[in-house]
C-alpha positions, 0 to 999 in steps of 0.5 A, spaced: 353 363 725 348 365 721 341 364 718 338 366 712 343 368 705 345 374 707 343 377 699 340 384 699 342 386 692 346 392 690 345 399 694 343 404 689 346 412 691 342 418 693 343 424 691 345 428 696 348 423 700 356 421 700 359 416 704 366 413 707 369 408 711 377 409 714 381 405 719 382 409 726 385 403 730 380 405 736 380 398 738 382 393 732 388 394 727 387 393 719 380 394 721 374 399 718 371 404 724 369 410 722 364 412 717 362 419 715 356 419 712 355 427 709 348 430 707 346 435 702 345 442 705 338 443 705 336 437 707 332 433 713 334 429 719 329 425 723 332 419 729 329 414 734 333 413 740 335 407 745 330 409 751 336 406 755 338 411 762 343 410 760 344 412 754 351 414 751 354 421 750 354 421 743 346 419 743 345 425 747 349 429 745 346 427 737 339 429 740 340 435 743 344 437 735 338 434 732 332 437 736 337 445 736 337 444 728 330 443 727 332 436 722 338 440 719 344 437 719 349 435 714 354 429 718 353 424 721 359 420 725 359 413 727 366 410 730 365 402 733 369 399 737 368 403 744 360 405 745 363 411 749 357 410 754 358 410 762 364 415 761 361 420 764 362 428 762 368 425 759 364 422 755 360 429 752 368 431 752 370 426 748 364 425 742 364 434 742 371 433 740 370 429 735 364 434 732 368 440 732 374 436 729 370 434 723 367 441 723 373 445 722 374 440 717 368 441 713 367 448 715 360 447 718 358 448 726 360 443 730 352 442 732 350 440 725 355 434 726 351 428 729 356 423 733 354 416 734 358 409 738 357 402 738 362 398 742 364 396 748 361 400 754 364 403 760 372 405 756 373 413 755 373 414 747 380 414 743 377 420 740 385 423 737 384 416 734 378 418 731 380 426 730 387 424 726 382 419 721 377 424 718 381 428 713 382 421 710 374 420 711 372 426 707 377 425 701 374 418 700 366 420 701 363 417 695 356 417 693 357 410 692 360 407 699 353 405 702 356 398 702 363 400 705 359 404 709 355 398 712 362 394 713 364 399 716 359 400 722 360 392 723 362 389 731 360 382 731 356 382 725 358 376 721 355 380 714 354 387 712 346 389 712 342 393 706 337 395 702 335 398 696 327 400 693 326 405 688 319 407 685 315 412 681 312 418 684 309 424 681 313 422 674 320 421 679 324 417 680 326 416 688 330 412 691 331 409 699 336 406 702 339 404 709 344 399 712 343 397 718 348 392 724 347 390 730 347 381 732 347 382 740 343 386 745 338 386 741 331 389 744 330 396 741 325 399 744 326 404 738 331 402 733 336 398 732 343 399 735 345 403 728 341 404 722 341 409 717 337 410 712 336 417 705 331 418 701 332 424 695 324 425 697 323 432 699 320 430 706 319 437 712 321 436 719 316 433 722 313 429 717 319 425 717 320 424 724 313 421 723 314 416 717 320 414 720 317 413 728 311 409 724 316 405 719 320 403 726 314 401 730 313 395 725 320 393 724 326 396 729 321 395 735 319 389 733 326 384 734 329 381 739 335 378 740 336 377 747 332 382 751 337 387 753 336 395 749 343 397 747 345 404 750 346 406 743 341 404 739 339 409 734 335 410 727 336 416 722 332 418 716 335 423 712 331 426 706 335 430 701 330 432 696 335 431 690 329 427 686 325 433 685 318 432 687 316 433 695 312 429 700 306 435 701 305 435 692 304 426 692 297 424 691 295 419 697 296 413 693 303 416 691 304 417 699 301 410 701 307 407 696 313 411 700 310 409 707 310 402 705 317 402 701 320 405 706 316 401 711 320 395 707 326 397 707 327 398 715 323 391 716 328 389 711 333 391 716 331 389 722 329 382 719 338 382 716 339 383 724 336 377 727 339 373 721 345 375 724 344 375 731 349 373 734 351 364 735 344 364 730 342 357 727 334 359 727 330 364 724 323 365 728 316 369 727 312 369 732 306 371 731 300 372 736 293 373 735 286 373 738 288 378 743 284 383 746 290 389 745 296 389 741 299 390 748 297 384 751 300 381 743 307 383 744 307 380 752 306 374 750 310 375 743 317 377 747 315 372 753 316 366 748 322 370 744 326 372 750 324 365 753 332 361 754 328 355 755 325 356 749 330 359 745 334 354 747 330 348 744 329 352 738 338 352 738 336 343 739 331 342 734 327 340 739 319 341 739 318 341 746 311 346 746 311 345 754 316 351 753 313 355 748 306 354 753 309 356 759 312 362 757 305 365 754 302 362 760 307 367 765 306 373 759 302 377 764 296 377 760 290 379 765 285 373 765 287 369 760 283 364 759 288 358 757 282 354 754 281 358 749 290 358 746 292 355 740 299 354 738 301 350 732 309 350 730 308 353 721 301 350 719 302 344 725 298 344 730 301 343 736 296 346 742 287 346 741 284 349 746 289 349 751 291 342 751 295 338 746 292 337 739 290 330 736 291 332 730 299 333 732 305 328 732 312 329 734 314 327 727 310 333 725 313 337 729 321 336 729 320 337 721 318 343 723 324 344 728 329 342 724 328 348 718 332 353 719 326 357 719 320 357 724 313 361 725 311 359 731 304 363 731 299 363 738 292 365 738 290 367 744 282 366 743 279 372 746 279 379 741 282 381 734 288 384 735 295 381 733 302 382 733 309 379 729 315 380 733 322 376 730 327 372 734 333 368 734 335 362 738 340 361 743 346 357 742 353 355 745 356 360 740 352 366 743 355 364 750 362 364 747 362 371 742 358 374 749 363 372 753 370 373 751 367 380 747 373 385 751 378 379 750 
């Protein structure tokens, strides 16, 4: 099951940027597992990574490569099929292993390798599996396999998920893209489970990590699937500077557009997760405003998202809104005055001042329910602040993919 078309149009390549996808057998036969994704000399690196404690070991190890090399790198790794998490040292072993293995192959320092895994948790790494696929991988690297790449980072994704925006800055053309997946264990926290974005604008360092940290707070950190942070969520923005014109010489106009682009195309992603999620039927934006702090906005954002009772009325069309009060009311939020919340399901009014509104009728409010997709807004009557989180329902099919997902 999924929601919305799944169409996000044809992934342009970035120069500086080539990409491929093999079969390792890590967990599946006659299936994509491994993308190797190589950037240019020269270029940047910034990532965001999953604040699980017990985040895996190719996420560590990942980090520390980035922080040692200052933004250099020049491969990422990515199998699915075994997150390799909870594995202890051998985890470290295993994941270094296959950083030295594709080195010496590319001839390059194991440290300018960044590995990353998505799958099952607590199994060690078939890391020969993955070492015995990657001459195959780097034969095949094309600058065009940004959607093979997007098959290949699938686990119980239905679809691929990507984008592509290209603009004009300072008289260049510069091209973004990224492809995301995950569809469960969807609370980031900092990310998604996987994302991976280039642009071929020349960015530094630390402006990267600053554009993509920004981006990732309105998107990545704005989902939620089912409340559970991923041990292996990871977002990583490369800049190859290929296009010719760098951050520092935009105009501020020119600079504002890049934000925003790539502001969309992570948002993009983030929102091609929750489409997908896992067992989805529903679609649904919750925005909340009239808070006196964003914080106290996503409480009471997640508290409706993440409510099983609420998600499980969304799964059944049914406009039960003593759920969706329920939840705002357990949210946490320090003297909440409950005569002075609003609640209306798209332009419906469901709640005025803490009580049913007059002007609501259940026929309203289960043609609402029926579609596929719903805002529920919530306006919390005390302040000026606001917050967007995007969520999914809860149905039988989450519970069966979730329940026989080592089977």
């Amino acid at each position: 099951m999924a929601t919305g078309t799944g169409d996000f149009g044809v992934l342009s390549a970035v120069e500086g940027i080539r990409l491929s996808s093999v079969e390792a057998g890590v967990r599946y036969q006659n299936r994509r597992d491994v993308v190797v994704v190589e950037i240019a000399e020269g270029s940047t690196v910034a990532g965001v990574y999953t604040l699980n404690a017990f985040c895996a070991a190719p996420v560590k190890i990942a980090r520390q490569h980035l922080s040692d090399n200052q933004g250099k790198c020049r491969y990422w790794l990515i199998n699915t099929g075994n997150a390799n998490a909870g594995t202890g040292k051998q985890g470290a072993v295993d994941a270094l292993a296959c950083c030295q293995s594709l080195a010496e192959l590319a001839g390059c320092d194991p440290s300018e390798v960044m590995p990353f895994s998505t799958g099952v948790i607590g199994e060690r790494l078939p890391a020969g599996r993955i070492t015995a696929a990657l001459p195959g991988a780097l034969e095949q690297l094309q600058p065009d396999n940004w959607l093979s790449a997007a098959k290949g980072i699938l686990t119980t994704d239905t679809r691929p998920k990507g984008l592509t925006r290209t603009l004009q800055l300072n008289g260049r053309t510069v091209t973004i893209t990224g492809i995301s997946k995950g569809a469960g264990m969807i609370k980031p926290n900092m990310a998604t489970m996987l994302a991976y974005v280039a642009t071929d604008l020349s960015v530094d360092y630390a402006q990267l990590q600053a554009l993509l940290s920004d981006a990732v707070s309105q998107s990545f950190n704005r989902i939620t699937v089912d409340g559970d942070t991923s041990t292996n969520d990871c977002c990583m923005l490369a800049a190859t500077g290929r296009a010719g014109v760098a951050f520092t010489e935009l105009s501020d106009s020119d600079k504002a557009q890049f934000r925003g682009a790539l502001n969309e195309v992570l948002q993009s992603l983030a929102i091609q997760i929750i489409e997908d999620a896992e067992g989805a039927s529903k679609f649904v934006t919750i925005d909340v405003s009239g808070g006196e702090t964003s914080k106290e906005c996503l409480q009471v954002a997640y508290a409706v998202a993440e409510s099983p009772l609420v998600k499980t009325a969304l799964t059944a069309s049914d406009p039960n809104w003593g759920r969706i009060l329920a939840a705002v009311g357990r949210a946490g939020v320090p003297a909440l005055d409950v005569d002075s919340v609003s609640v209306s399901l798209d332009a419906v009014p469901l709640v005025e001042r803490g009580q049913l509104s007059a002007d609501y009728s259940e026929e309203k409010g289960q043609a609402v329910m029926n579609q596929e997709a719903i805002t529920i807004s919530i306006d919390l009557g005390r302040g000026d602040a606001k917050e967007r989180v995007w969520t999914s329902d809860l149905s039988e099919e989450y519970v069966r993919i979730n329940a026989s997902y080592r089977s």
